[in-house]
C-alpha positions in Angstrom: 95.1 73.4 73.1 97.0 71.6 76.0 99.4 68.9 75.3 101.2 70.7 72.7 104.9 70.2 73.7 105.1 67.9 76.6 105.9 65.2 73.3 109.2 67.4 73.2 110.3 66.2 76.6 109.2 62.6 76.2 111.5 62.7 73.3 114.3 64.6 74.6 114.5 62.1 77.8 114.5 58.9 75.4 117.2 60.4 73.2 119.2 60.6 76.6 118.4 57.1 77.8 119.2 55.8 74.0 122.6 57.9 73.8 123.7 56.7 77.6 122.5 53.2 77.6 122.2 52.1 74.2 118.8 50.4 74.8 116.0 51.2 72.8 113.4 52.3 75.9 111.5 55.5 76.2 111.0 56.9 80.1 108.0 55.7 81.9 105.6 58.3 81.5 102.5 59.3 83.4 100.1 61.8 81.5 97.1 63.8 82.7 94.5 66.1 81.0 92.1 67.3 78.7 90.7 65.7 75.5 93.9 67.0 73.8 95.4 64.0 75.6 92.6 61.4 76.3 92.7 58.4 74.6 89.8 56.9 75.5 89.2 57.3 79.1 85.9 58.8 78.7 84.7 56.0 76.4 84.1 53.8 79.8 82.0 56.2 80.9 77.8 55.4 79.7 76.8 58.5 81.1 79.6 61.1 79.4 78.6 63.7 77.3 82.6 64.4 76.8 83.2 61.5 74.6 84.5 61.0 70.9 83.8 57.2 70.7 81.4 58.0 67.1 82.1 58.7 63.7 83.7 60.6 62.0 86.3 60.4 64.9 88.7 58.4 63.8 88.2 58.2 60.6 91.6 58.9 59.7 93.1 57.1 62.2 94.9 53.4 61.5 91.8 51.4 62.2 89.7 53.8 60.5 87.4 53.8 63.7 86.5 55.9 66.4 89.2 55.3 69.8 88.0 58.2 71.9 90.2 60.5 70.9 89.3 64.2 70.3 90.3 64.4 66.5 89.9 63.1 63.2 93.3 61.0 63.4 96.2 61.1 65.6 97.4 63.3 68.8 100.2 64.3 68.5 101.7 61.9 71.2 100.8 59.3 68.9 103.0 61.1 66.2 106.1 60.8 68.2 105.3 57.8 69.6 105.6 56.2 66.1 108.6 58.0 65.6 110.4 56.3 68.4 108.9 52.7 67.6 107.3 52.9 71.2 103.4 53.2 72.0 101.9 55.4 73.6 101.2 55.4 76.8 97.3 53.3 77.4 94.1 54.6 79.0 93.9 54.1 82.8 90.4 53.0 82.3 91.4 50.4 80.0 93.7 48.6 82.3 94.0 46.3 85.1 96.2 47.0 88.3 98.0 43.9 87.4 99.0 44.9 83.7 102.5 45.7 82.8 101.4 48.4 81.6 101.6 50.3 85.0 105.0 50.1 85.0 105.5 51.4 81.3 103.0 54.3 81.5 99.4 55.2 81.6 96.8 58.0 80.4 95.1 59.3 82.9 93.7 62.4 80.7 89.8 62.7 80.5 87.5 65.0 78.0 86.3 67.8 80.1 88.6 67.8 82.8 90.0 71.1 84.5 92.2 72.2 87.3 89.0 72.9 89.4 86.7 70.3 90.4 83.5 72.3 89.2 85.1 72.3 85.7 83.5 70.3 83.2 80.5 69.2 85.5 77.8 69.2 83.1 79.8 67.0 81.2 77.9 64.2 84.0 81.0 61.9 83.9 85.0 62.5 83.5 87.8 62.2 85.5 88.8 65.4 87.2 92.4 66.3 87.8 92.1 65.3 91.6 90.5 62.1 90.8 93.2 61.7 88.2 95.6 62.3 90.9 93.8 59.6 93.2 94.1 57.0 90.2 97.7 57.6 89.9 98.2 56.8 93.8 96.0 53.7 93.3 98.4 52.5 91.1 101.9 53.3 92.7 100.4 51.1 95.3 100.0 49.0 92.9 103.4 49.4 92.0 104.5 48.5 95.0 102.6 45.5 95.6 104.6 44.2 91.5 107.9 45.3 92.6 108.5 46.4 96.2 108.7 49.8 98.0 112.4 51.1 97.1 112.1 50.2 92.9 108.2 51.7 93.4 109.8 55.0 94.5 112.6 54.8 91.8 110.3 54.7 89.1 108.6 57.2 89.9 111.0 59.9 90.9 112.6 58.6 87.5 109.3 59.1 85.4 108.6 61.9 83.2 104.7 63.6 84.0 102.8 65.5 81.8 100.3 67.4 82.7 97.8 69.3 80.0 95.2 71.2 81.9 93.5 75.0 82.1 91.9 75.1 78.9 88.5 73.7 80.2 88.9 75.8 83.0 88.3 78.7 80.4 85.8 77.4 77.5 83.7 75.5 79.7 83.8 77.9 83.0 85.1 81.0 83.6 83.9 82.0 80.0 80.3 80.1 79.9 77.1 82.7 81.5 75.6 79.9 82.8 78.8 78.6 85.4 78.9 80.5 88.9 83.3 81.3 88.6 82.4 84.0 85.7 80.0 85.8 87.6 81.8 85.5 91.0 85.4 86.5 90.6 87.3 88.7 88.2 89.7 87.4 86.3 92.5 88.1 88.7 90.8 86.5 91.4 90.1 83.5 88.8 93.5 82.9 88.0 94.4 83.2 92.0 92.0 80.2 92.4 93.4 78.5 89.6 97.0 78.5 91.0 96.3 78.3 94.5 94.5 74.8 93.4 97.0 73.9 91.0 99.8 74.2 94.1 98.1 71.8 95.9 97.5 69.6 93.2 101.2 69.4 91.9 102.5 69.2 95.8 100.2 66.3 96.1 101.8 64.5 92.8 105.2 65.5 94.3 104.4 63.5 97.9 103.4 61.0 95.3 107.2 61.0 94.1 106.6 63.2 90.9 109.8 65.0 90.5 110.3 65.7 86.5 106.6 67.6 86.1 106.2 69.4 82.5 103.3 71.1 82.8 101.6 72.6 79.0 100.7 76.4 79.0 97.4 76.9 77.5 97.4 77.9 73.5 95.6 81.0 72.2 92.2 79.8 73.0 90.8 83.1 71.7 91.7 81.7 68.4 90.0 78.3 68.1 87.0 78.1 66.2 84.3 77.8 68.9 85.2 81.3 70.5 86.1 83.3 67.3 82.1 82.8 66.2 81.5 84.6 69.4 83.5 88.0 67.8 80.4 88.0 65.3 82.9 89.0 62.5 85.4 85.8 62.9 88.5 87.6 64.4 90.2 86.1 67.7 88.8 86.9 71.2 91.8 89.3 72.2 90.8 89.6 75.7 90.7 85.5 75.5 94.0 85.3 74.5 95.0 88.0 76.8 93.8 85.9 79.9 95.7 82.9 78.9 98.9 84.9 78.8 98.0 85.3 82.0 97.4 82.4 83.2 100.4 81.2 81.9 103.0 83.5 83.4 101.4 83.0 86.4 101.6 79.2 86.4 105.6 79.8 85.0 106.1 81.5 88.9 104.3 78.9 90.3 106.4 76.3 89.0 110.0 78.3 89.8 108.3 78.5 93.7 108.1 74.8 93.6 111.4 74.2 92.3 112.7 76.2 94.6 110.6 75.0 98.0 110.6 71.2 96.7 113.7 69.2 97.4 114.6 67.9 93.8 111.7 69.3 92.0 112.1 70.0 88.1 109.2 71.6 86.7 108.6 73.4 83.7 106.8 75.1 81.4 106.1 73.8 77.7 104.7 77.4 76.1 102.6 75.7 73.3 101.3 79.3 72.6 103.7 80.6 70.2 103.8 77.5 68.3 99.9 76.9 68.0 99.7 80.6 67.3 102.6 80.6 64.1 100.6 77.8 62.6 96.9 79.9 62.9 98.5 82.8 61.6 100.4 81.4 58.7 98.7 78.3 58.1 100.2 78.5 54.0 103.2 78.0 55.3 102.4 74.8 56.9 100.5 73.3 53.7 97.1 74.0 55.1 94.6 76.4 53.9 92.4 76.9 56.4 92.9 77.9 60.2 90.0 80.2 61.4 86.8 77.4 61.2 86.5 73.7 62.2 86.8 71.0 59.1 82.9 69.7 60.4 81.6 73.2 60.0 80.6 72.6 63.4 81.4 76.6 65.1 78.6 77.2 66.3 76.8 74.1 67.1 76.1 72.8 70.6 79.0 71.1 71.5 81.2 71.8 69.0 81.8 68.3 68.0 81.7 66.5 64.6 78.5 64.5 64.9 77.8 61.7 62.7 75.4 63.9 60.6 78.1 66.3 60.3 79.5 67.4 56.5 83.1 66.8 56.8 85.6 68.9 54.3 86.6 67.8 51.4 90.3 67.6 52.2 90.7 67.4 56.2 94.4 67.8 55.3 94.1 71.8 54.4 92.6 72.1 58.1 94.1 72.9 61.1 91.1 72.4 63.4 89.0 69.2 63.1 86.0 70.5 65.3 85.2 73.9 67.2 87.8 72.9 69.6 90.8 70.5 68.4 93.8 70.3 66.1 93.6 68.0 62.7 95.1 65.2 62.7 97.3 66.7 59.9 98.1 69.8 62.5 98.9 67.5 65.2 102.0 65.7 62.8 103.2 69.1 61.8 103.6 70.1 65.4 104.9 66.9 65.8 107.6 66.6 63.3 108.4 70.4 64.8 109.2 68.6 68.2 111.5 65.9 66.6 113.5 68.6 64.8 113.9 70.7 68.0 114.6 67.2 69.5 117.5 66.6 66.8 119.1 69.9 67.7 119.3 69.7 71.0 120.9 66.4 71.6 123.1 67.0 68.5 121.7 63.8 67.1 121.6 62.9 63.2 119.1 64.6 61.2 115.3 63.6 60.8 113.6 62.0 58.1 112.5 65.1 56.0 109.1 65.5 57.5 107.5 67.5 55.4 106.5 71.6 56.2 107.3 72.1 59.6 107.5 74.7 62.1 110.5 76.4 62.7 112.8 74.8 65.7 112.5 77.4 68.0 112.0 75.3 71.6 109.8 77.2 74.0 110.4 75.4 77.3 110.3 77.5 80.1 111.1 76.9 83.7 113.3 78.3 86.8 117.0 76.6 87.4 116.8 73.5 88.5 119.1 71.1 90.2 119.4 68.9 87.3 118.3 69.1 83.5 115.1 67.1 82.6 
């Protein structure tokens, strides 16, 4: 469910660099997360058993194939990226230190990854959010080497970061029997460890010269298809969703401490769980029929994922989850064309292309005041 708004920022920043240059160049933008936002990071990876490189990913994707990413089509970055005549942003794995590419943007997100380190380790390989963080310094030095020290800080302090993480840190350890964190600390204490690492993590990106940091609240997890079979009747996991709240007003402070302490820091929170949660409740309204199971039938399974023996749905467009754990690629363009329209309001700009049911725009950016706007 992370990676649900950050796209609004991206856009928003372009629309500024468009309306005050006049040249057609989105910002430089650095992402990190989850398989909401991998692209095919993990694919490099023999060992992974967080990987989406098999049919019937893909399948409604442009090539018709599998890429790595965690849905049937499109993320939604990939919506707006089209939208903007710009690509998005490559896999870090995929690259060379002596691409162009560095200096454009990279994808540093891998399936399975979570704030903590112990997140996601029986998925054998991924890239954690610390070794996402070590990648990133491996290639400002990099960036130095292309274009010198001064322009190397530049572009970074200029760059927009994304950051889509927590959700792991939930389905796949707090919440799982089997993983020590759910048996050792209450929840309180769990979110403590969760913020008290994610300071160090987002202090460590600002040393790095990270100084626009959006960071994506987690959606209502207790809502996806892999945890409502756990309710035995098929409701949402209140006390799931009731955690994430949690979690996310307690990342919201964290980020107005930093602003505050950090010397041109401007962090916020993008609140993807109103949004995620309008489209669950009233999917109708959206054109989709079905929000409470996974288009693969795949709930309950092991792993959640849509195998290549899975029985797709008839029409994945009247789905809002592809598998137990990720948005259609039919969801992800709704929520997509919701960010353009909120996008279009903002910046006063001319009205977009009908796209089609949409959510209402309604932004949900939160953060503390900041020297300057994003």
């Amino acid at each position: 469910m992370a990676a649900l708004l950050a796209i609004h920022t991206i856009a928003f920043a372009y629309m500024v660099s468009i309306a005050s240059s006049g040249v057609r160049a989105g910002p430089v933008t650095y992402i990190f997360g989850d398989s909401m936002a991998d692209v095919g990071n993990n694919n490099h990876f023999p060992q992974s058993l967080a990987k989406a490189n098999y049919p019937w990913y893909g399948v409604d994707y442009s090539t018709k194939q599998p890429t790595g990413r965690f849905t049937n089509g499109r993320t939604i970055g990939d919506v707006m990226s089209a939208r903007f005549g710009v690509p998005p942003p490559p896999p870090y794995l995929s690259l060379s230190m002596n691409d162009d590419a560095i200096l454009e943007g990279i994808n540093f997100a891998s399936g399975g990854a979570g704030i903590l380190d112990e997140t996601g380790s029986y998925f054998v390989q991924y890239l954690s959010f610390n070794t996402q963080i070590s990648y990133f310094e491996q290639t400002k030095d990099a960036i130095k080497f292309r274009i010198g020290d001064a322009e190397a800080e530049k572009l970074c302090n200029d760059a927009l970061y994304l950051i889509g993480l927590g959700s792991n840190d939930y389905i796949n350890n707090y919440l799982q029997p089997f993983m020590a964190d759910g048996q050792e600390y209450t929840h309180d204490e769990f979110v403590m460890l969760l913020n008290a690492t994610l300071d160090s993590q987002l202090k460590r990106l600002y040393d790095l010269g990270a100084r626009k940091i959006v960071f994506n609240g987690i959606g209502p997890l207790g809502c996806i298809p892999s945890q409502r079979v756990k309710s035995g009747t098929g409701q949402c996991l209140h006390h799931v969703n009731e955690y994430v709240k949690e979690f996310n007003a307690q990342v919201t402070k964290l980020l107005a401490a930093l602003n505050a302490a950090l010397p041109g820091a401007q962090m916020v929170l993008a609140d993807s769980y109103p949004v995620v949660m309008e489209l669950i409740e009233n999917p109708q309204k959206y054109g989709f029929k079905i929000s409470n199971t996974s288009c693969c039938n795949v709930d309950s399974t092991v792993g959640g994922m849509c195998l290549p023996n899975s029985r797709l749905c008839a029409n994945r467009r009247d789905f809002v989850f592809w598998d137990a754990y990720h948005t259609s690629d039919a969801a992800n363009e709704i929520i997509a064309n919701k960010m353009f329209a909120d996008l279009n309001a903002l910046t006063g700009g001319s009205p977009a292309p009908a796209p089609g049911p949409g959510l209402a725009s309604t932004p949900h950016l939160r953060s503390a005041p900041t020297p300057a706007p994003l």
